[in-house]
C-alpha positions as CSV (number, residue, x, y, z in Angstrom):
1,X,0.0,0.0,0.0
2,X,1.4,3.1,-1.2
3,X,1.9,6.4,1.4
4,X,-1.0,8.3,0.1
5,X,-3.1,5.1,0.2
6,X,-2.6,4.7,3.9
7,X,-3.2,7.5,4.5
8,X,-6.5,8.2,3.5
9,X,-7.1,5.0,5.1
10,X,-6.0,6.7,8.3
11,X,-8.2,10.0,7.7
12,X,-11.3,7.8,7.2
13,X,-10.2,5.8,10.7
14,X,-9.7,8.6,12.3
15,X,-12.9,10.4,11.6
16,X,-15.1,7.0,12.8
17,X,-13.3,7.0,15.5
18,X,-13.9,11.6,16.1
19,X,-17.8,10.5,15.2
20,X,-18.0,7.5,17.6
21,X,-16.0,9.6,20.9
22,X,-18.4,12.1,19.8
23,X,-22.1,10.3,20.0
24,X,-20.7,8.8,23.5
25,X,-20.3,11.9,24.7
26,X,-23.7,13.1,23.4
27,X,-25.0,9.9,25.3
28,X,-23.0,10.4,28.9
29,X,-24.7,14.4,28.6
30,X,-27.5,13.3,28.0
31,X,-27.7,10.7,30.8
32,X,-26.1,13.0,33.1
33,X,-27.2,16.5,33.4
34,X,-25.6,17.4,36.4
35,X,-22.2,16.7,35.1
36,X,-21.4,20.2,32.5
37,X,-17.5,20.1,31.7
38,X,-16.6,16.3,33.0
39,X,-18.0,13.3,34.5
40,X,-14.8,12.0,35.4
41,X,-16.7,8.9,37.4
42,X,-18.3,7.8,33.6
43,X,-16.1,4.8,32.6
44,X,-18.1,5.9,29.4
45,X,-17.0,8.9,29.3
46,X,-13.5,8.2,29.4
47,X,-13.8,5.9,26.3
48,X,-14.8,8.5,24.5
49,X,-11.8,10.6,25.8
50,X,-9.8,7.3,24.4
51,X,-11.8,7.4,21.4
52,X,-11.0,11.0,20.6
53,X,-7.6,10.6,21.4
54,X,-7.0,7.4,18.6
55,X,-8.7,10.1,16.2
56,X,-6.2,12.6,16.5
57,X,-3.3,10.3,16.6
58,X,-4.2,8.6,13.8
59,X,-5.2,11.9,11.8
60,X,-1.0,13.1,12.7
61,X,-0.3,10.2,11.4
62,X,-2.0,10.8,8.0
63,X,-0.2,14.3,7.7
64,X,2.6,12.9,8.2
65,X,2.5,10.9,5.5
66,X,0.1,12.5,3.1
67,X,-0.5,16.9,2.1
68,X,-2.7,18.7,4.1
69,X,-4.8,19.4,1.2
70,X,-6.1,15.8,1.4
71,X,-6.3,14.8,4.7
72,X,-7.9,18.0,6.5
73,X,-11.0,17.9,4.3
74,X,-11.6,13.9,5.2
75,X,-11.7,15.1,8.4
76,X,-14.7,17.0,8.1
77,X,-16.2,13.6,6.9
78,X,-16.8,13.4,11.0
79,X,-20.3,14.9,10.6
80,X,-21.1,12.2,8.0
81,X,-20.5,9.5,9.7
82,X,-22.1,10.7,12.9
83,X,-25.8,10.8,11.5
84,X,-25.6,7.4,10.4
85,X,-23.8,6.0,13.5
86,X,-26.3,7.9,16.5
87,X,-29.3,6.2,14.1
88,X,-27.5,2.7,14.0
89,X,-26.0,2.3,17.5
90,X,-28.1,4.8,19.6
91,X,-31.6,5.0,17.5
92,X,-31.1,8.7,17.8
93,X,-32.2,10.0,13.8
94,X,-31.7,13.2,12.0
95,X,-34.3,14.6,10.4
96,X,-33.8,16.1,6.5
97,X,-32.5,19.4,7.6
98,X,-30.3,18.1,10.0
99,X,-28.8,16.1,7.2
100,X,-28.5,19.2,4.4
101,X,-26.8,21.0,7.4
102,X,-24.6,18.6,7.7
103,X,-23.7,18.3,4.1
104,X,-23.7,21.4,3.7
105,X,-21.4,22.3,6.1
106,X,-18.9,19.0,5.6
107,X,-18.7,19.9,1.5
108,X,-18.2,23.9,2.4
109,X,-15.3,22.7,4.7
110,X,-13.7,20.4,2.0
111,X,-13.8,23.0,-0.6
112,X,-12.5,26.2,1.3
113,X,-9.6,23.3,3.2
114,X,-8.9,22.2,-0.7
115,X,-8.2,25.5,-1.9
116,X,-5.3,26.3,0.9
117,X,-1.7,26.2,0.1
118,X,0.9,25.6,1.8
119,X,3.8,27.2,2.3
120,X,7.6,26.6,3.7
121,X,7.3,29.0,6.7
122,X,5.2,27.4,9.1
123,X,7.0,28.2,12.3
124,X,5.8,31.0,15.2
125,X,8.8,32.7,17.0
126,X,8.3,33.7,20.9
127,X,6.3,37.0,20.6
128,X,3.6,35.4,18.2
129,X,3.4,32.8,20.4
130,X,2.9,35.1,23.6
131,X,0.2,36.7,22.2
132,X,-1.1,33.9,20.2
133,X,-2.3,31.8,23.5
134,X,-3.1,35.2,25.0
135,X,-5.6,36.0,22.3
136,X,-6.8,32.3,22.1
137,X,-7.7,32.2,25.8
138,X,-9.1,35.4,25.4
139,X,-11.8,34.7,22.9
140,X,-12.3,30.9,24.7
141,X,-13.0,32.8,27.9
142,X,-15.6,35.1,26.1
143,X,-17.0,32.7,24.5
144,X,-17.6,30.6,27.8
145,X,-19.3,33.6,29.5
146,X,-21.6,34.2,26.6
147,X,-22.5,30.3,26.6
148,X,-23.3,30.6,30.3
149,X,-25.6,33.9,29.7
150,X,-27.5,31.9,27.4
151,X,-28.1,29.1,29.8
152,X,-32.3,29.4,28.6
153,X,-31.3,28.6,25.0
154,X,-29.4,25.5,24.7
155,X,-29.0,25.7,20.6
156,X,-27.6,28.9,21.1
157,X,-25.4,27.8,24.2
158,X,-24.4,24.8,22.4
159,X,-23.1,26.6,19.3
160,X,-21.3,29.0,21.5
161,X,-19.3,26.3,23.8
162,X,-18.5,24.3,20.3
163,X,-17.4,27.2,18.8
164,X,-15.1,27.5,21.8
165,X,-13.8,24.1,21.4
166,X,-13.4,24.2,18.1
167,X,-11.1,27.3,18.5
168,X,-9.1,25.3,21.0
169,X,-8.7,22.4,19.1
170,X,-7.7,24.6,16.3
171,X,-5.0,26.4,17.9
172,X,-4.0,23.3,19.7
173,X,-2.7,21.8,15.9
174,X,-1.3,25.0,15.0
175,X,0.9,25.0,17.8
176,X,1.7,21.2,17.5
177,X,2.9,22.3,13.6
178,X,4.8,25.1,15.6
179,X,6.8,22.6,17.4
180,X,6.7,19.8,14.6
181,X,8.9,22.2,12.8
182,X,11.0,23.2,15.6
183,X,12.0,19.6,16.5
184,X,13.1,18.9,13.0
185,X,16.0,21.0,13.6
186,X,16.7,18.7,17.3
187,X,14.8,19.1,20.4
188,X,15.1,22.2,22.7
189,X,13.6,23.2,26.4
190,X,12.2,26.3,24.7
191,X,9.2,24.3,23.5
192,X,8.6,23.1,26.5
193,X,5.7,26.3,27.4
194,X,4.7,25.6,23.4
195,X,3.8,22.1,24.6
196,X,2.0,23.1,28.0
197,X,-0.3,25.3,25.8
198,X,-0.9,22.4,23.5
199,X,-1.9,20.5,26.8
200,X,-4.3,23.3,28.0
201,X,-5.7,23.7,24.7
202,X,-6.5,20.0,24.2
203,X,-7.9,19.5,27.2
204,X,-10.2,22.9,27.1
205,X,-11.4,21.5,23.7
206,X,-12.5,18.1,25.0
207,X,-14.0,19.5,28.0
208,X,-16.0,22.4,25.7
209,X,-16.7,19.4,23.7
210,X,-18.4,17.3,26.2
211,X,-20.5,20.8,27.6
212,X,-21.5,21.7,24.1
213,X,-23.4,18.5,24.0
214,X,-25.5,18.9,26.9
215,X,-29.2,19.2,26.0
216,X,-28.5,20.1,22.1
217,X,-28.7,16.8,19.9
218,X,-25.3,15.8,18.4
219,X,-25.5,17.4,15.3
220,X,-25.2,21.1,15.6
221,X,-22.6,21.0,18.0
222,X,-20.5,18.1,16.3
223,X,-20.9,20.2,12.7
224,X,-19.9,23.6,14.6
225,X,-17.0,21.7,15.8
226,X,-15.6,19.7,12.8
227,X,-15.8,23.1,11.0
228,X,-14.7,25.6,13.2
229,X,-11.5,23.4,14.1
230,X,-10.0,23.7,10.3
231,X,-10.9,26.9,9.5
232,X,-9.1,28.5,12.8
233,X,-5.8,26.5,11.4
234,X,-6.5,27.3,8.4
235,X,-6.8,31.5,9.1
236,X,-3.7,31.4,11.2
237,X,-1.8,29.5,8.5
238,X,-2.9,32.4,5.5
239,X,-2.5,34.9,8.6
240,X,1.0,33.7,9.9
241,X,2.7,31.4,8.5
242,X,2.4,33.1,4.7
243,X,-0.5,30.3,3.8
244,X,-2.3,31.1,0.3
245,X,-5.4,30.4,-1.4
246,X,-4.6,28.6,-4.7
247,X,-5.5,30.0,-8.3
248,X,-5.0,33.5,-6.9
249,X,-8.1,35.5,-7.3
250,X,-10.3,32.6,-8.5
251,X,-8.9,30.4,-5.7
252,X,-10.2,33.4,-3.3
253,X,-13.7,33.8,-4.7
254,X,-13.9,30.1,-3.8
255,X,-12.9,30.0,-1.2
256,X,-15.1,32.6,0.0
257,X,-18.2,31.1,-1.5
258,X,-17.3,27.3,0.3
259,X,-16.9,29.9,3.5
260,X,-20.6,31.1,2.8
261,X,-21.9,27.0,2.3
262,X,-20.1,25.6,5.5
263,X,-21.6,28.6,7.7
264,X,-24.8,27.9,5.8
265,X,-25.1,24.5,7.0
266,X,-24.0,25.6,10.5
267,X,-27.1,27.6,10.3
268,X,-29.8,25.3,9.4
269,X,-28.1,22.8,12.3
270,X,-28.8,25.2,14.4
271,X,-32.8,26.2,13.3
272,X,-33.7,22.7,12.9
273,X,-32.7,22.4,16.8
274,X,-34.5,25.4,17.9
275,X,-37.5,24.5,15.5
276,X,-37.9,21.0,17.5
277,X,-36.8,22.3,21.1
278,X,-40.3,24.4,20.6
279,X,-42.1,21.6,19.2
280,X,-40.8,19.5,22.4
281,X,-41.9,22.2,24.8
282,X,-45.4,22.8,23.0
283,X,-46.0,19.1,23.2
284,X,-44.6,19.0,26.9
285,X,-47.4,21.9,27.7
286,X,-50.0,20.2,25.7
287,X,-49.6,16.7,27.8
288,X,-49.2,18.8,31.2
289,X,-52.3,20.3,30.6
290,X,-54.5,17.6,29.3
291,X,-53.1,15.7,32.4
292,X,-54.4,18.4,35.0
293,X,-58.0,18.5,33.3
294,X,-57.8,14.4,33.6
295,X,-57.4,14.5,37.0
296,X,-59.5,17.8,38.0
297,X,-63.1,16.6,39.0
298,X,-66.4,18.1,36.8
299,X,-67.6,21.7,38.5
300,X,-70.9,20.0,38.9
301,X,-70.0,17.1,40.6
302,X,-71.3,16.6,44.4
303,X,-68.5,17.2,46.6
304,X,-67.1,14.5,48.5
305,X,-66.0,14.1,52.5
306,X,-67.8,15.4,55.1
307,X,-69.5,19.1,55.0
308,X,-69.6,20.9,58.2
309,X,-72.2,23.4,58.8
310,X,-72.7,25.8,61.7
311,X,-74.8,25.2,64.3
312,X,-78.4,27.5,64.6
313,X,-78.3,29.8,68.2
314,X,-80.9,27.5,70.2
315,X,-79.0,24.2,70.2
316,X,-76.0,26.2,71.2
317,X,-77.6,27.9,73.9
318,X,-78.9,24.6,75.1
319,X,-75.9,22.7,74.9
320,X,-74.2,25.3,77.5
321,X,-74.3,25.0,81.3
322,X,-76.7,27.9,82.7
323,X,-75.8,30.3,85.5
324,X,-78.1,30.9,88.4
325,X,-79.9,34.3,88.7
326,X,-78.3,36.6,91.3
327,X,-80.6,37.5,94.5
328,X,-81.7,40.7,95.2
329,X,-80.0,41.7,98.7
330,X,-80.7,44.9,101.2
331,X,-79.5,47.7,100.9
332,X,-78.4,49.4,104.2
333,X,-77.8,53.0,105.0
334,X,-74.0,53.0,106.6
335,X,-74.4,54.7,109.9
336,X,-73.6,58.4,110.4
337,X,-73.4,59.1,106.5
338,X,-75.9,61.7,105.3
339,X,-75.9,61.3,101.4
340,X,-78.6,58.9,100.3
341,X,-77.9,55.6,99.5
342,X,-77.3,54.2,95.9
343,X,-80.7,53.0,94.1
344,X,-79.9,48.5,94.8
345,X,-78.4,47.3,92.0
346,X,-80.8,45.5,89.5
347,X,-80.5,41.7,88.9
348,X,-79.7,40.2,85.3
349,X,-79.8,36.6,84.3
350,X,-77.8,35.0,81.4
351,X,-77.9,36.4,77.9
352,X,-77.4,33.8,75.0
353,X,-76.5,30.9,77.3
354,X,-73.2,32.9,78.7
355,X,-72.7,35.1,82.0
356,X,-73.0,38.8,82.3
357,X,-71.7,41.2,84.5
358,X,-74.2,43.9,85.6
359,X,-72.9,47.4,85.2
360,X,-73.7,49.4,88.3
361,X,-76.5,51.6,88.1
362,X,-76.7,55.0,89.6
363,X,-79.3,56.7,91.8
364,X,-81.8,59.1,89.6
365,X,-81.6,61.8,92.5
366,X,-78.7,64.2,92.1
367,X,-76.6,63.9,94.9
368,X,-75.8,67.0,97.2
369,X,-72.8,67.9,99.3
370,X,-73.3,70.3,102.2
371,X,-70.2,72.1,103.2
């Protein structure tokens, strides 16, 4: 089997294996919603981290043996075989505009990846790569914060964290090229901080990855992803390493107009999810209600249970213990004391079953004080 043979054996390998890490995570965010970044206690989970990892060794491998020009644009064949692969293993299915996005999207890639040159100087020197990762984590960072604003639109926050991931992923190759090139001339300590960022950048990728996927489907973040990745390597090659489009100003138009496809599949991804997150929550209303007017009772059904009405007056003045009249007593003049004495006091019997207390009543004559 010749070089180029193998491969774009290993580009086809290598985007199974991309599609298959990627529906297992779809799965473990799915089953867990708790877990946002990483469920680190998912064995599942972690074979998708081993299954993205066998992608992007194998897909090294097929650079290193066959031109960019050819094996980034079979990478994009990810999105492909995803659909099938969620409707085979998982019964998860795409409807027809998921799949036109998706197409869409993976020929707009191949074409504006196709029309790329490449060049000799593909090498960053210690400033560009200062502000290179300073920039990158920048715009990851943003991106983050936006995703979490938009926590009550999970398209939208989807799109946003893949975005992010893609970026990272993107930036993580171009700074493995970075230090490909530098170890071709012998290995030196300097790349060691080149090779932390790679690290951080990896690992921020997987983990925007495995977020992006939470309560959005598998196909708009996976098609956001599988295009955003190339086309941020692809901008920092025509940006900085001297990277041209081919066929000069032909090669450009082209490129521009697969640019204007890719984003165009990206974009009926992401209305197709939208368009059946509302159908979900209008059905999800629909059964709620119907399910409270199943269970309501008629308005003119009898009531059940006991009724407790109150009592009339007689049976509650019966039912309490009577008090015994007071007895009229004498009154006595006090000796030596010239004003008259008080009219008696008059006697009153219970009122409405309950006692009552007299108020003293005062003599009709007015009373007169001699001095």
């Amino acid at each position: 089997m010749s070089a180029l043979a193998l491969s774009v054996l290993l580009s086809l390998v290598s985007a199974v294996a991309y599609a298959g890490g990627a529906i297992v995570q779809e799965q473990v965010a799915a089953s867990s919603p708790g877990a946002q970044y990483a469920p680190l206690r998912r064995l599942d989970w972690w074979a998708a981290v081993a299954l993205n990892g066998l992608g992007g060794l194998l897909h090294v491998v097929a650079l290193a043996l066959g031109p960019l020009s050819l094996v980034q644009p079979l990478g994009a064949l990810t999105i492909v075989f995803a659909l099938p692969m969620a409707a085979l293993f998982v019964g998860r299915k795409a409807g027809a505009t998921a799949w036109r996005g998706a197409l869409m999207a993976t020929v707009g890639l191949a074409g504006l990846l196709s029309l790329v040159g490449a060049s000799d100087t593909q090498s960053l020197d210690t400033a560009q790569r200062i502000v290179t990762a300073g920039v990158t984590g920048g715009v990851i960072v943003a991106l983050m914060i936006a995703g979490r604003a938009a926590h009550r639109h999970p398209a939208v926050r989807s799109i946003l964290l893949a975005t992010a991931s893609g970026i990272a992923f993107g930036m993580s190759s171009v700074f493995t090229k970075t230090v490909a090139v530098d170890w071709a001339g012998g290995v030196s300590v300097a790349d060691l901080p080149s090779l932390a960022v790679i690290g951080v950048l990896a690992t921020a990728g997987m983990l925007l990855s495995q977020a992006s996927y939470r309560g959005a489907g598998l196909a708009a973040p996976l098609a956001t992803l599988t295009v955003v990745n190339p086309v941020v390597a692809a901008v920092v090659g025509i940006t900085m390493f001297g990277e041209t489009f081919r066929y000069g100003t032909t090669g450009t138009v082209l490129a521009l107009s697969c640019g204007v496809v890719a984003a165009g599949g990206l974009i009926l991804l992401t209305t197709e999810r939208i368009a059946r997150e509302a159908s979900e929550g209008a059905e999800a209303a629909v059964e709620a209600v119907a399910g409270a007017g199943a269970g309501a009772e008629p308005p003119d059904a009898p009531p059940t249970g006991k009724i407790l009405l109150p009592a009339p007056a007689v049976a509650r003045a019966a039912e309490t213990v009577p008090v015994p009249a007071e007895q009229p007593y004498e009154v006595r003049e006090p000796a030596g004391c010239d004003n008259p004495p008080l009219a008696p006091q008059l006697s009153y019997g219970p009122f409405y079953g309950g006692p009552f207390v007299p108020p003293p009543a005062l003599d009709r004559h007015r009373v007169r004080i001699r001095s």
